[in-house]
C-alpha positions as CSV (number, residue, x, y, z in Angstrom):
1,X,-44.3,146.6,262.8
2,X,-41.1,146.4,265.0
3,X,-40.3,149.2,267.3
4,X,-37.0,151.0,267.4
5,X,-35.8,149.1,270.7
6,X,-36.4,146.0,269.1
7,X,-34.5,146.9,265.9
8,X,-31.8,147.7,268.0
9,X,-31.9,144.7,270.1
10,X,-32.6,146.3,273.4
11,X,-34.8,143.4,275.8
12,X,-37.7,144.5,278.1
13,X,-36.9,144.9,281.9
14,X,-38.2,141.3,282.7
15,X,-36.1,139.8,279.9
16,X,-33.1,141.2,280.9
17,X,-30.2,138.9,282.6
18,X,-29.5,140.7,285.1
19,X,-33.5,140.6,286.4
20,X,-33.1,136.7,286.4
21,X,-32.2,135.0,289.7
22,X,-33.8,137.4,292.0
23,X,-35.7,136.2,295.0
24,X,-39.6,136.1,295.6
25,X,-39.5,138.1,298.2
26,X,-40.1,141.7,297.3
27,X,-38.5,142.9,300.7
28,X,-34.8,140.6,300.2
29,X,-35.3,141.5,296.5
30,X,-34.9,145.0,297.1
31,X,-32.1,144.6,299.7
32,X,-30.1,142.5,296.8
33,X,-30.0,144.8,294.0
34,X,-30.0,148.1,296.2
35,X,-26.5,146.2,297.9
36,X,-23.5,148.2,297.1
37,X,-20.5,146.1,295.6
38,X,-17.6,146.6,298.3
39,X,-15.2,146.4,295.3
40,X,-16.4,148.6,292.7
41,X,-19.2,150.5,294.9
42,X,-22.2,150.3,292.3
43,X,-25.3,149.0,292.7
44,X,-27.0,146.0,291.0
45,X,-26.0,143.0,292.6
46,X,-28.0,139.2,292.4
47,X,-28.0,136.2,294.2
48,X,-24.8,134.0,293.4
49,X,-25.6,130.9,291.6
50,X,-22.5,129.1,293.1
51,X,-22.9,126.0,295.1
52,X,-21.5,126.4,298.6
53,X,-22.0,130.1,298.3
54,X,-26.4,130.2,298.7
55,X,-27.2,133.5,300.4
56,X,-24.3,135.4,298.9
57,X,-24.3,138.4,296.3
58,X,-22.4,139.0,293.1
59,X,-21.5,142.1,291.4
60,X,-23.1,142.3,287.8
61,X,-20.5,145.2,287.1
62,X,-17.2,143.2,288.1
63,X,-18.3,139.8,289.0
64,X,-17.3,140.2,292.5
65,X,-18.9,137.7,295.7
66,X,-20.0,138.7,299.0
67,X,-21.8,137.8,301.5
68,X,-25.4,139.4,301.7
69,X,-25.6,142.0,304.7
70,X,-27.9,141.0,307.7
């Protein structure tokens, strides 16, 4: 029997893409997606996947990059 989320294609929390790419760290993970984009100010960011650009955030609402916040 299939449930009503799967018959309308919703994913559980862990299979989502925007839970991919998140660090280990419970602490830093919890710093990323609690960041506020400077653009678009929502929350939700993850780790950029760019080379050149390790340690920086991007925006999963408008794609934006910045720098994670010390």
């Amino acid at each position: 029997m299939t449930s009503i989320n799967e018959k309308l294609g919703f994913k559980r929390p862990g299979k989502r893409a925007f839970m991919k790419n998140l660090p280990g760290d419970r602490a830093l993970r919890n710093r990323v997606t609690s960041a506020k984009c400077p653009a678009c100010d929502r929350t939700g960011a993850h780790l950029s996947r760019l080379r050149g650009q390790e340690g920086w955030l991007t925006c999963g609402w408008c794609n934006h990059t910045w720098e994670l916040p010390a």
